[in-house]
N, C-alpha and C positions, 0 to 999 in steps of 0.2 A: 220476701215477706218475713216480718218478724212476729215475734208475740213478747208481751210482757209476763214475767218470772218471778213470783216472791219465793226465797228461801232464806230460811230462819237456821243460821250457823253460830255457832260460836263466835264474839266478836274480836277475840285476837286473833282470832285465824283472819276473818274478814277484814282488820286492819292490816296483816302480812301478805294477804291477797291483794289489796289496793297498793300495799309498796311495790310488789313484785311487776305486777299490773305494769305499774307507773316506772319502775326501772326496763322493762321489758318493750317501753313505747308504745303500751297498748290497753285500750279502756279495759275495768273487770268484767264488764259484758262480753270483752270480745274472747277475753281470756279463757273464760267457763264457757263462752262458746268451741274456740278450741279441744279444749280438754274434753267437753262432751263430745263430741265427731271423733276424737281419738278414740275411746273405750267405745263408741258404741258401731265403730265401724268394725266387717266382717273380717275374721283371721284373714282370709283369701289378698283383701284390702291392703293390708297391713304392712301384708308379707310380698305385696307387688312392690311394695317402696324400696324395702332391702333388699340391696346387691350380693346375693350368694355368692359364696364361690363355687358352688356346683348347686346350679339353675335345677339342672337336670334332676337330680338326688331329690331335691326340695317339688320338684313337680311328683315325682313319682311317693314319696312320702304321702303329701296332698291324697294321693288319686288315691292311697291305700295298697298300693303295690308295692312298697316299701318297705319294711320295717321303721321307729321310730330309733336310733341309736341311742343304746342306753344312756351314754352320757345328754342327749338330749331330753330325754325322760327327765334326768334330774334334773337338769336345768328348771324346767317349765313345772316342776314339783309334780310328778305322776305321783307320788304319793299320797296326794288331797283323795280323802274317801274312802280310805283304808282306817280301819279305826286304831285306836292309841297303843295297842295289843301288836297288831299286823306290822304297824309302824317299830316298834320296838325289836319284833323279833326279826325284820328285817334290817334292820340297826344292827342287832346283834350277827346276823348270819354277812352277812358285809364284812364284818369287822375281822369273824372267824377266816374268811377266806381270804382277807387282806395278809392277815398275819399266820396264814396257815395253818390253824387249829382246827 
């Protein structure tokens, strides 16, 4: 079952959307249909599609048994919600133990 969709975008995006569409071999409906099922499908979802190298690590992270590894924190920006202050002085204190001060 489908429905019909009005959305009011900017129309050089929607003329670069109809090439992409069209170079991609697929209607803009089917497109932004895609693109919506990606963002609005669950982590859990997501993260079934990619092949870890250690399954296991990634199951027990999941379950909260884990820790998240720091370099994966920044990856995925653990920093969003921390305010502009917290950010900086964690900026700074990074930098100090990088370069040993």
């Amino acid at each position: 079952m489908t429905t019909k969709v009005t959305l009011d975008i900017n129309e050089k995006l929607a003329e670069k959307a109809k090439k992409y569409a069209e170079e991609q071999g697929q209607s803009l409906s089917a497109l932004v249909e895609t693109l919506l099922s990606d963002v609005t499908e669950p982590k859990e979802k997501v993260l079934e599609k990619i092949k870890p190298k250690n399954p296991e690590l990634v199951k027990r992270i999941l379950d909260g048994t884990e820790p998240i590894p720091k370099d994966l924190k920044d990856f995925f920006g653990i920093l969003k919600g921390m305010s502009e202050d917290d950010v900086e002085n964690a900026k700074w204190e990074h930098l100090k133990e990088k370069h040993g001060l």
